[in-house]
MDTraj code that builds the backbone (N, CA, C; nanometers):
import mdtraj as md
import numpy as np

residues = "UNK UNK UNK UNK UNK UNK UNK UNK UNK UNK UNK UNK UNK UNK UNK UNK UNK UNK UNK UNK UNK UNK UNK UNK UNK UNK UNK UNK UNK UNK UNK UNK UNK UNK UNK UNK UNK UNK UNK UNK UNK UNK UNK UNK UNK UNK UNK UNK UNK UNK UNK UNK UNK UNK UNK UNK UNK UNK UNK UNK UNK UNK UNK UNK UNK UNK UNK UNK UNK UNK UNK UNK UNK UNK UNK UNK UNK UNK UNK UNK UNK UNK UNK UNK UNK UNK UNK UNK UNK UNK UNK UNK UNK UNK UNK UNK UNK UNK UNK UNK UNK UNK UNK UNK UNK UNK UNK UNK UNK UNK UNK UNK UNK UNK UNK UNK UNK UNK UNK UNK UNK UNK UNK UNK UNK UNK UNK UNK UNK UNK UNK UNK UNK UNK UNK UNK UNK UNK UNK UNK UNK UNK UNK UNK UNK UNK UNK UNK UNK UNK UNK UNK UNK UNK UNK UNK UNK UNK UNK UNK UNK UNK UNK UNK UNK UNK UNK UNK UNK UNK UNK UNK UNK UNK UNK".split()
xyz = np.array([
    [1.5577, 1.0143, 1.7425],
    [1.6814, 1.0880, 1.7353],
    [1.6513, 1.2362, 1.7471],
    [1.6715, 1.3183, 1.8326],
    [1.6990, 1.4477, 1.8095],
    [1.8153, 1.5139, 1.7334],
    [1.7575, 1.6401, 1.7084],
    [1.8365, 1.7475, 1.6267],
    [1.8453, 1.8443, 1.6508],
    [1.9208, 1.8929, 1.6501],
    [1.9829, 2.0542, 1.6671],
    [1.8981, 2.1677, 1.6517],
    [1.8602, 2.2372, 1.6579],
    [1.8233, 2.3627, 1.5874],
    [1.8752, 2.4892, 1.6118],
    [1.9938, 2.4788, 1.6936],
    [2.0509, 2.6105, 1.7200],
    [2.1320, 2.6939, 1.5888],
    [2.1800, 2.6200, 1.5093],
    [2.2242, 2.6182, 1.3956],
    [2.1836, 2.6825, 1.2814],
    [2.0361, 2.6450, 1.2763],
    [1.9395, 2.6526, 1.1569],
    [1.8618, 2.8156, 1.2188],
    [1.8449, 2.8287, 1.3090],
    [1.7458, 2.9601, 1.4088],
    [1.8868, 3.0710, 1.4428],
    [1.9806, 3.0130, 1.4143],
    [2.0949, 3.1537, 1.4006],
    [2.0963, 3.2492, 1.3042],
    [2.0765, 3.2346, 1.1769],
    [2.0601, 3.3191, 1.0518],
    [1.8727, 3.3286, 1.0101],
    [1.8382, 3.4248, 1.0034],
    [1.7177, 3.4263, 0.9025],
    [1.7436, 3.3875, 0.7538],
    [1.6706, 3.3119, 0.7437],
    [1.7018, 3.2138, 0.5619],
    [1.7813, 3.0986, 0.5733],
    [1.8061, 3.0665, 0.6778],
    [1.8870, 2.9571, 0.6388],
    [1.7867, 2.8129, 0.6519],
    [1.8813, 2.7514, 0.5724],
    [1.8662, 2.6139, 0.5028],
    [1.8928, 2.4971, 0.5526],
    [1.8663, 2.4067, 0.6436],
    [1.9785, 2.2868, 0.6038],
    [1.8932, 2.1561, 0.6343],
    [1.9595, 2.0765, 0.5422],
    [1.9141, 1.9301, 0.5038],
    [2.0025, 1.7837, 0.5786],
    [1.9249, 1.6896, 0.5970],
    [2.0145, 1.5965, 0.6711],
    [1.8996, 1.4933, 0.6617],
    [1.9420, 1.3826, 0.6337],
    [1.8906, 1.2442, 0.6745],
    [1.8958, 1.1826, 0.8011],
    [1.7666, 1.1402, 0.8487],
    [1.8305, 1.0768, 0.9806],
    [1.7210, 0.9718, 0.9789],
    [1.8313, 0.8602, 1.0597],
    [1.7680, 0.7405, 1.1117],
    [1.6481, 0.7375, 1.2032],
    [1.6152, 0.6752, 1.2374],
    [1.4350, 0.6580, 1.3458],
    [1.5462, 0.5330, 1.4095],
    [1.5135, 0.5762, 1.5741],
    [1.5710, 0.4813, 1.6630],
    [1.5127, 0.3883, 1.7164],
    [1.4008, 0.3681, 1.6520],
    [1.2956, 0.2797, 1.7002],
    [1.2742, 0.1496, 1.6435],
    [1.2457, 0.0250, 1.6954],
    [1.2444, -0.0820, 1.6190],
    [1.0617, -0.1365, 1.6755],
    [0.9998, -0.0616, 1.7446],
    [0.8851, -0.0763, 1.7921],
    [0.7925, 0.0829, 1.8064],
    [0.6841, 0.0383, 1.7454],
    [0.5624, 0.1706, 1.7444],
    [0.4976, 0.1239, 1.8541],
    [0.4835, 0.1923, 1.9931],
    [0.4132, 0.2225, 2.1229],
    [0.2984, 0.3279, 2.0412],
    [0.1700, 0.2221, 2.0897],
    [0.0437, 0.3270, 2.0518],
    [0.0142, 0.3914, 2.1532],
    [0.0461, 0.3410, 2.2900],
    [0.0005, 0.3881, 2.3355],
    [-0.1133, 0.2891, 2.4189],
    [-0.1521, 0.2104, 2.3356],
    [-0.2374, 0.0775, 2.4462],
    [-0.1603, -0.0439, 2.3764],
    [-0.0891, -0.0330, 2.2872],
    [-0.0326, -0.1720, 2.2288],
    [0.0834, -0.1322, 2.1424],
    [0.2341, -0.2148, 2.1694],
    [0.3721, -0.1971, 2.0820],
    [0.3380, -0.2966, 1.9420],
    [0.3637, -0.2584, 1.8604],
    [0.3872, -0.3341, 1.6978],
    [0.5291, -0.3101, 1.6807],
    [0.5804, -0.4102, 1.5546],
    [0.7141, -0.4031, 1.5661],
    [0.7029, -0.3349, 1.4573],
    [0.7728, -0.3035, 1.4203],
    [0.8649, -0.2166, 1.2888],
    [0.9039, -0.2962, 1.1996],
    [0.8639, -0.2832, 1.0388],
    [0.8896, -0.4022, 0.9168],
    [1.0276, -0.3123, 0.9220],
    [1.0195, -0.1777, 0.8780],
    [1.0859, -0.1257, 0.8127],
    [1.0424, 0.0225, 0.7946],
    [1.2024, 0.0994, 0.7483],
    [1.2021, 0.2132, 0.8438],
    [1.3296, 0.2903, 0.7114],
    [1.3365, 0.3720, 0.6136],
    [1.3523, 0.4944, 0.5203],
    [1.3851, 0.5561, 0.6414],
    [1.4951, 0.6018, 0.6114],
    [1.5863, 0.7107, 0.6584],
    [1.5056, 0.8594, 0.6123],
    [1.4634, 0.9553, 0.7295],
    [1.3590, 1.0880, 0.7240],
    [1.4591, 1.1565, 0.6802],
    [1.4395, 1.2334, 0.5931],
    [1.5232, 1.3405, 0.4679],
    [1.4202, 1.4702, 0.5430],
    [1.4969, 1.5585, 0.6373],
    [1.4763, 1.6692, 0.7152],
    [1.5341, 1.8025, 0.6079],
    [1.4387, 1.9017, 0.5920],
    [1.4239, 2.0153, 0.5600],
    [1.4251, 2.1269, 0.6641],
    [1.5391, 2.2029, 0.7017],
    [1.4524, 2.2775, 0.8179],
    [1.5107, 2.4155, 0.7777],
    [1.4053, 2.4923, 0.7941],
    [1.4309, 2.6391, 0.7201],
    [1.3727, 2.7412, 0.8319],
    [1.4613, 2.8456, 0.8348],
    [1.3923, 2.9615, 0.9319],
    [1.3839, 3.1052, 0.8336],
    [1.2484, 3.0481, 0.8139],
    [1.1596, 3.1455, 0.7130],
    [1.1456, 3.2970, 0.7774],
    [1.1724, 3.3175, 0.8929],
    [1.1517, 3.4957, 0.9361],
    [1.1534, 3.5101, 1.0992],
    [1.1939, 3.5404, 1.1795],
    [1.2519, 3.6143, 1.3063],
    [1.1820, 3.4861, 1.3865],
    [1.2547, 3.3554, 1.3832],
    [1.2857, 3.2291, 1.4499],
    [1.1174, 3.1426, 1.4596],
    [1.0408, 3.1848, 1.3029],
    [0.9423, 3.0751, 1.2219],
    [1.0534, 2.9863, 1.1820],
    [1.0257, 2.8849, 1.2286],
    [1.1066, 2.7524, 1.2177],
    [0.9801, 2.6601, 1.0693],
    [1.0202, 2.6687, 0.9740],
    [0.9801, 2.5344, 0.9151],
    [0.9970, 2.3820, 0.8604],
    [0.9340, 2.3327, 0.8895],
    [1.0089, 2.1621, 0.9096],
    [0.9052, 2.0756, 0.7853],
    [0.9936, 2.0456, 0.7058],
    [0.9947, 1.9263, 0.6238],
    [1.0427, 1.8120, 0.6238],
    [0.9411, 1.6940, 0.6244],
    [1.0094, 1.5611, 0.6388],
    [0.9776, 1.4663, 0.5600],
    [0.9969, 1.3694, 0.4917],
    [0.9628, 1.2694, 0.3770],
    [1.0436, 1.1483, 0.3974],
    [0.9592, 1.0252, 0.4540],
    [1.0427, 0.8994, 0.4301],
    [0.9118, 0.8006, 0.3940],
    [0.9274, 0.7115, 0.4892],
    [0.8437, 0.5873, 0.4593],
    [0.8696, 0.4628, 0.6053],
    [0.7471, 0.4335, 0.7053],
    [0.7320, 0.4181, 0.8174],
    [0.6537, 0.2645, 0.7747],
    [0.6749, 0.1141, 0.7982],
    [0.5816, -0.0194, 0.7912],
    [0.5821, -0.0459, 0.9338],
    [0.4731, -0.0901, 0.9231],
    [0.4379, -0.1115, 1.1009],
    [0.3953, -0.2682, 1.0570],
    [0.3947, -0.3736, 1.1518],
    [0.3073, -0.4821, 1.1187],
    [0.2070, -0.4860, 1.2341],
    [0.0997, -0.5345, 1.1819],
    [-0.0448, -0.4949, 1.2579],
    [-0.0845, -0.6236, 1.2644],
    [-0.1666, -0.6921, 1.3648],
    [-0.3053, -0.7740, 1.3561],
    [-0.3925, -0.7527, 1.2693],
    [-0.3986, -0.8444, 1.2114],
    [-0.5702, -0.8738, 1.1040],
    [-0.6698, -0.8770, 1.2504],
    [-0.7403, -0.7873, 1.1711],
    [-0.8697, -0.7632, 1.2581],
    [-0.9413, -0.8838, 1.2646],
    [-0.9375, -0.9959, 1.1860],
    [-0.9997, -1.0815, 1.2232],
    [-0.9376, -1.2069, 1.2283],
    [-0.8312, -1.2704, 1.1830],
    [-0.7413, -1.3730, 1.2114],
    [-0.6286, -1.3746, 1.2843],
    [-0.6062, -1.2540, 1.3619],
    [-0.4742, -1.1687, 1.3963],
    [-0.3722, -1.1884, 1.3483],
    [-0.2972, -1.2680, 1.2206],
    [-0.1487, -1.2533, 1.1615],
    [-0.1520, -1.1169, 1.1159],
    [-0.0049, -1.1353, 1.1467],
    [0.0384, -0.9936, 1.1103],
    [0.0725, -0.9475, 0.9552],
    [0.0123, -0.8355, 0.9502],
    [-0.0170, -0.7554, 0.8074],
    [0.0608, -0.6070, 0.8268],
    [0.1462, -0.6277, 0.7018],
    [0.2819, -0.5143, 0.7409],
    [0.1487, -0.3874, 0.6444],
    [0.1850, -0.2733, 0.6751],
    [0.0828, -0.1316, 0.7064],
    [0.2582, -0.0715, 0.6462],
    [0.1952, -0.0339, 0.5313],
    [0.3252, 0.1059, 0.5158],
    [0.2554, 0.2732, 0.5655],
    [0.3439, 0.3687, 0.6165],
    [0.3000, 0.5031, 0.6535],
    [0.3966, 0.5519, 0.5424],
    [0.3514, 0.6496, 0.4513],
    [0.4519, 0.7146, 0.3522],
    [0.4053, 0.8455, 0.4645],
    [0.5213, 0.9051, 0.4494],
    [0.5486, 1.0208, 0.5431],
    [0.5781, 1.1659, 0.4524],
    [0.5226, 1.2789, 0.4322],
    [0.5050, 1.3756, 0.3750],
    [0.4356, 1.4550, 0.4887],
    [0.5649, 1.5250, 0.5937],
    [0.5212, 1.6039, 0.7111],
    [0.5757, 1.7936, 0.6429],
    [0.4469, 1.8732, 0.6990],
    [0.4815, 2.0022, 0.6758],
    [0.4267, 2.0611, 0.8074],
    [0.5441, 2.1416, 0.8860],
    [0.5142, 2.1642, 1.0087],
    [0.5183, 2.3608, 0.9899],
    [0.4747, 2.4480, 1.0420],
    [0.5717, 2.5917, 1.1029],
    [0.5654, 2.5812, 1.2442],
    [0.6579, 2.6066, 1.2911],
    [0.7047, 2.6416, 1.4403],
    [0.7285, 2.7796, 1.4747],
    [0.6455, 2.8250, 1.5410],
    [0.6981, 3.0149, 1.6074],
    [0.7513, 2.9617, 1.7397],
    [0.9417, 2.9935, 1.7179],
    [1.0220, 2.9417, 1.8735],
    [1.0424, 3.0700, 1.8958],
    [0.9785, 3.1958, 1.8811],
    [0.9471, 3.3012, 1.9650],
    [0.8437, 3.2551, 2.1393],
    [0.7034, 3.1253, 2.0891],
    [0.6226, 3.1511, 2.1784],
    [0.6571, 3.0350, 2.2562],
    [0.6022, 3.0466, 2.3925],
    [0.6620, 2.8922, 2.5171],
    [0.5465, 2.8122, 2.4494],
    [0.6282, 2.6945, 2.4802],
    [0.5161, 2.5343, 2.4642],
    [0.4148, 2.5776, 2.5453],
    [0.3345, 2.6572, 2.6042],
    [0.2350, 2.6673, 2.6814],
    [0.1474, 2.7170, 2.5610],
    [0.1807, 2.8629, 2.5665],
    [0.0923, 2.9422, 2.4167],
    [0.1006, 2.8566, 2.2349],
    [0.1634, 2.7750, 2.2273],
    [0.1930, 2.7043, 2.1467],
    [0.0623, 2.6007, 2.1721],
    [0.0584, 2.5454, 2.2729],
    [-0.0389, 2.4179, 2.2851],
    [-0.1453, 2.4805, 2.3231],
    [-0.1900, 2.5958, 2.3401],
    [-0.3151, 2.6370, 2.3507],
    [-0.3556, 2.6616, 2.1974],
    [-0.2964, 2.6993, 2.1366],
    [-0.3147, 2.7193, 1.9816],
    [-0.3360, 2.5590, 1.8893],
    [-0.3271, 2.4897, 1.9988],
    [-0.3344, 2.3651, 1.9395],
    [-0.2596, 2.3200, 1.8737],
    [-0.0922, 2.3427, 1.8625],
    [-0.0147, 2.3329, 1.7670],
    [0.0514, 2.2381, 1.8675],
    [0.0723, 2.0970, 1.7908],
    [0.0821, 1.9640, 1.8189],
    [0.2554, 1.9827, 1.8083],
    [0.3172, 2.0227, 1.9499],
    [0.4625, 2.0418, 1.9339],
    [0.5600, 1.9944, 2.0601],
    [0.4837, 1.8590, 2.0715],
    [0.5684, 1.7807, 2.1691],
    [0.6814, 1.6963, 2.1147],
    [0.6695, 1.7615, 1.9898],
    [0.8308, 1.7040, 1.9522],
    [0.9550, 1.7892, 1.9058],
    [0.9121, 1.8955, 2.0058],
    [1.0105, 2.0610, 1.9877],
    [1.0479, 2.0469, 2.1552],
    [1.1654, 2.0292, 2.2009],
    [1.1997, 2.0477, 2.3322],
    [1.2821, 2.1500, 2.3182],
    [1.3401, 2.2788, 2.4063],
    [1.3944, 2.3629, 2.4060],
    [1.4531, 2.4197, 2.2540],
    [1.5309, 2.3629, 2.2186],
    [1.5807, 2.4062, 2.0988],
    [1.6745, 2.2223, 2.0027],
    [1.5459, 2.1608, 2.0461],
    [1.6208, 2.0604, 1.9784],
    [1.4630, 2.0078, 1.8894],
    [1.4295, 1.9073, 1.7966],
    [1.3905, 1.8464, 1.7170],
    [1.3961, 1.6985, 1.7118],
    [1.2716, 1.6590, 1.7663],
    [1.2888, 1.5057, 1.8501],
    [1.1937, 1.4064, 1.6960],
    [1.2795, 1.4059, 1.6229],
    [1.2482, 1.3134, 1.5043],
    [1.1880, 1.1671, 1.5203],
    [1.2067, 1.1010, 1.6094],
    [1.0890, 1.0175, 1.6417],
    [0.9836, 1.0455, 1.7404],
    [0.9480, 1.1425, 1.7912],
    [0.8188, 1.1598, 1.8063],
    [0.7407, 1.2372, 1.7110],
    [0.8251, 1.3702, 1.6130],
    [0.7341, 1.3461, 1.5457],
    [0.6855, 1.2844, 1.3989],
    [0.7933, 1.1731, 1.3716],
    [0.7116, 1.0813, 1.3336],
    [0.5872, 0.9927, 1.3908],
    [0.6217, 0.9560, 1.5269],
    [0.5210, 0.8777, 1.6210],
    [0.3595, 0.9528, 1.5924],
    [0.3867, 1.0754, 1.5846],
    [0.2645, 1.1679, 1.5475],
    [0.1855, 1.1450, 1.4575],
    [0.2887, 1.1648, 1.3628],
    [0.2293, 1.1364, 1.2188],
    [0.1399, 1.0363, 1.1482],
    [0.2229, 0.8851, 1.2457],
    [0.1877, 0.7616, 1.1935],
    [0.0153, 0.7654, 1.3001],
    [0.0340, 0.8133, 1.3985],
    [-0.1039, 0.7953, 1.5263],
    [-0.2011, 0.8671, 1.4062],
    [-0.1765, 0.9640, 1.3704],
    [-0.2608, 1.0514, 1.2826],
    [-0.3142, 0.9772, 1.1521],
    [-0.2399, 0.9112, 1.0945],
    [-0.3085, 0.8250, 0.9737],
    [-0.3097, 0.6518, 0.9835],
    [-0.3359, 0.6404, 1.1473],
    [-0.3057, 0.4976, 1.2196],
    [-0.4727, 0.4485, 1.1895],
    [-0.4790, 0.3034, 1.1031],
    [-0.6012, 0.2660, 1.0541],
    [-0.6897, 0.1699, 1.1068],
    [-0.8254, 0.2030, 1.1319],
    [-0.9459, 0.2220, 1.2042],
    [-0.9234, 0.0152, 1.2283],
    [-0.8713, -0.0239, 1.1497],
    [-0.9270, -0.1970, 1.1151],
    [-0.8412, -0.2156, 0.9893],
    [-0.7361, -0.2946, 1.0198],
    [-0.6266, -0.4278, 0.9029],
    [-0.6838, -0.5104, 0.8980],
    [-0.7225, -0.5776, 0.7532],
    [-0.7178, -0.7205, 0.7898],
    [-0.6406, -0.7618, 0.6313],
    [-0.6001, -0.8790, 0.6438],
    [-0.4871, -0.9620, 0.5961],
    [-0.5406, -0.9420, 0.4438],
    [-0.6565, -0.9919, 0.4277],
    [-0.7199, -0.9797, 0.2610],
    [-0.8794, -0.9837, 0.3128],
    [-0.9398, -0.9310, 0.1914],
    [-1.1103, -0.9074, 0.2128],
    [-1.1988, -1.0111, 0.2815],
    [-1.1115, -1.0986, 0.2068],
    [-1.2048, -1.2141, 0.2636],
    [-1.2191, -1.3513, 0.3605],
    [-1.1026, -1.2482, 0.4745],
    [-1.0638, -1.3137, 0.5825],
    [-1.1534, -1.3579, 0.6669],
    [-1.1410, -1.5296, 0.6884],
    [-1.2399, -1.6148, 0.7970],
    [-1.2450, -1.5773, 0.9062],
    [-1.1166, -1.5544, 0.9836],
    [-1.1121, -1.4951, 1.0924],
    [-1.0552, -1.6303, 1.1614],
    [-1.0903, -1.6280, 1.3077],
    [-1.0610, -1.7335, 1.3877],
    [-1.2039, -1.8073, 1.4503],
    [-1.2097, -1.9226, 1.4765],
    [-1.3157, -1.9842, 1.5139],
    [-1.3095, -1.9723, 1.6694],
    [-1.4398, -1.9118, 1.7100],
    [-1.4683, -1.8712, 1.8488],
    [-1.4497, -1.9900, 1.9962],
    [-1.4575, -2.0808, 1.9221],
    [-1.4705, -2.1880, 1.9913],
    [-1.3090, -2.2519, 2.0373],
    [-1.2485, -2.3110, 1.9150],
    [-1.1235, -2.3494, 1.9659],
    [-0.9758, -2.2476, 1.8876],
    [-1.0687, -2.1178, 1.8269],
    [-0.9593, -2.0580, 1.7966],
    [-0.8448, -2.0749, 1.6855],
    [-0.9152, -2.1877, 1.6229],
    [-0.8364, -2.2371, 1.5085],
    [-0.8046, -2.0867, 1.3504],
    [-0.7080, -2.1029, 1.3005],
    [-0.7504, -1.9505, 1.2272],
    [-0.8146, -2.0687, 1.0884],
    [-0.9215, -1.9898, 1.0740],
    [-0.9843, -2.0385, 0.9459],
    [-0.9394, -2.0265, 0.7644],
    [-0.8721, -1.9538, 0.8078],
    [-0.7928, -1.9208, 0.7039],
    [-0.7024, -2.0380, 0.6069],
    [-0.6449, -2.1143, 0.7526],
    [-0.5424, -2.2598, 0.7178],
    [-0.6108, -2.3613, 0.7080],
    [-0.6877, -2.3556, 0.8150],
    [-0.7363, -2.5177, 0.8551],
    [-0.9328, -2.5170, 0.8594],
    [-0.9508, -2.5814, 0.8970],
    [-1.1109, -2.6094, 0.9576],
    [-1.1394, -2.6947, 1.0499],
    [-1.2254, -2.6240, 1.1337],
    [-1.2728, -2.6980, 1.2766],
    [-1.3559, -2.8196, 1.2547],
    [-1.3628, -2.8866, 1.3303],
    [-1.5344, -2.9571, 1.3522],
    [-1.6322, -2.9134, 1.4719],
    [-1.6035, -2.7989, 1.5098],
    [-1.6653, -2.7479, 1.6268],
    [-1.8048, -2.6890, 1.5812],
    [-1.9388, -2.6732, 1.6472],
    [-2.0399, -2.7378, 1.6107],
    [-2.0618, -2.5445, 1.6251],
    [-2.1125, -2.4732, 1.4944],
    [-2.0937, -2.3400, 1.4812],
    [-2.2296, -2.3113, 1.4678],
    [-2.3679, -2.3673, 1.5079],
    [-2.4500, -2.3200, 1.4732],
    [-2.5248, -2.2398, 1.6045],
    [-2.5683, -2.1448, 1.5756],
    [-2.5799, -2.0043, 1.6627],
    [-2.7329, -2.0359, 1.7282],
    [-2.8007, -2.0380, 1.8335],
    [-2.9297, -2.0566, 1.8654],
    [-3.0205, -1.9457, 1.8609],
    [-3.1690, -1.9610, 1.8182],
    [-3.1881, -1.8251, 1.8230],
    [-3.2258, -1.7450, 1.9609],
    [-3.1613, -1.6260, 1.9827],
    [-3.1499, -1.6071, 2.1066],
    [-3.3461, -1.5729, 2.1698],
    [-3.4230, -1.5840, 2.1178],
    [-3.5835, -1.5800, 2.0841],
    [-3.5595, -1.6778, 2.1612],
    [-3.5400, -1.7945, 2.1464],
    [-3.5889, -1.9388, 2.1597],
    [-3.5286, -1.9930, 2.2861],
    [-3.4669, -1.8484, 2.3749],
    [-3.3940, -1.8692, 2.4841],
    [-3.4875, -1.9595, 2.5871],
    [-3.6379, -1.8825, 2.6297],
    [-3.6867, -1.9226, 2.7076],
    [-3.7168, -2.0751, 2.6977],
    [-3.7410, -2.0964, 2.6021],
    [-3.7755, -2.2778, 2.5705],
    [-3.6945, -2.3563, 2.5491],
    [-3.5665, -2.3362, 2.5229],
    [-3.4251, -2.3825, 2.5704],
    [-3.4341, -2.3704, 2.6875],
    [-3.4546, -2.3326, 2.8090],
    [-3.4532, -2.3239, 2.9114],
    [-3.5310, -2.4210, 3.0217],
    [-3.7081, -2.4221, 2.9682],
    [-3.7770, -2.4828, 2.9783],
    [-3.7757, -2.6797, 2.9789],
    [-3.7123, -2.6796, 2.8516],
    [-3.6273, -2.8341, 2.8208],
    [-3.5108, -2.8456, 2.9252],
    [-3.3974, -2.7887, 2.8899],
    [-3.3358, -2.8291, 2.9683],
    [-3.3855, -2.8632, 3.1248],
    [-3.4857, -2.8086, 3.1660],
    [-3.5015, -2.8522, 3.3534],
    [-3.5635, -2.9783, 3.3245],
    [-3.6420, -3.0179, 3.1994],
    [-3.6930, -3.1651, 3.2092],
    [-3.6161, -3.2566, 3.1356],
    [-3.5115, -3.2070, 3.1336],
    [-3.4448, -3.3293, 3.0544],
    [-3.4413, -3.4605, 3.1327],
    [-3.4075, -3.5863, 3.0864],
    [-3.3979, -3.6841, 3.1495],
    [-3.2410, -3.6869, 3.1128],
    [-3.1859, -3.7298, 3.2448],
    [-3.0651, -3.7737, 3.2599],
    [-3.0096, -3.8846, 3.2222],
])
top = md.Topology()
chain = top.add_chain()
for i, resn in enumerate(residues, 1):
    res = top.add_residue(resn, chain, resSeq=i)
    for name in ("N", "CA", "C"):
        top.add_atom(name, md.element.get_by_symbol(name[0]), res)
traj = md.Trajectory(xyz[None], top)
């Protein structure tokens, strides 16, 4: 959802507060969409602290559901959201992003509230989920999740040393 800011950048000191919805029912990472558990309405702060320093406060609460890193069911991921931004809409998005100031969610004079949440969540987006500590995972073979059930698929690993003489046998095997 975007927002206004013509409003708030008219007076020096001014104030204003507003809740807003996230229009999103899916987080795009960017190599993979997750759906959205659930989604707190962002309680926006936006204050113009001195000759159009824009500052932006935001506070909600963002659940993503993720793959278990090793059984892949999905494991809902809460993002608690506690964003503190300043914006100088004196300088162009050019001198802005050379300064490294992450403000692709400032278009002309508006405030694009789901991207920068999208930001936020990429920024504290976690390395590896998995469901509980001591997740089996899935069995390589027929993929069963180990978690529910158990295979009879024959899991013992060869040593990869013992390649060459595995090799050796097999050409004399008898058929």
């Amino acid at each position: 959802m975007r927002v206004s800011l013509v409003s708030v950048l008219s007076q020096e000191g001014r104030t204003e507060q507003r809740d807003v919805e996230l229009t999103t029912d899916v987080f795009d990472s960017g190599i993979e969409q997750y759906p959205v558990a659930e989604a707190t309405p962002i309680h926006l702060q936006l204050t113009h602290t001195r000759k159009q320093v824009l500052q932006i406060a935001a506070e909600g609460m963002v659940a993503v559901w993720i793959p278990c890193g090793r059984c892949l069911d999905p494991v809902r991921v809460d993002f608690p959201l506690h964003i503190e931004r300043q914006v100088d809409m004196k300088k162009t998005p050019e001198e802005r992003a050379q300064e490294l100031d992450e403000t692709s969610y400032i278009q002309e004079k508006e405030l694009d509230v789901d991207q920068l949440v999208h930001n936020e969540i990429l920024i504290h987006w976690p390395m590896r989920v998995l469901c509980k500590e001591d997740c089996k995972g899935i069995c390589s073979h027929c993929g069963a999740n180990l978690n529910r059930e158990t295979c009879n698929c024959d899991t013992t690993e060869a040593d990869p040393r013992m390649a060459v003489i595995r090799d050796i046998f097999s050409k004399f095997k008898e058929v």
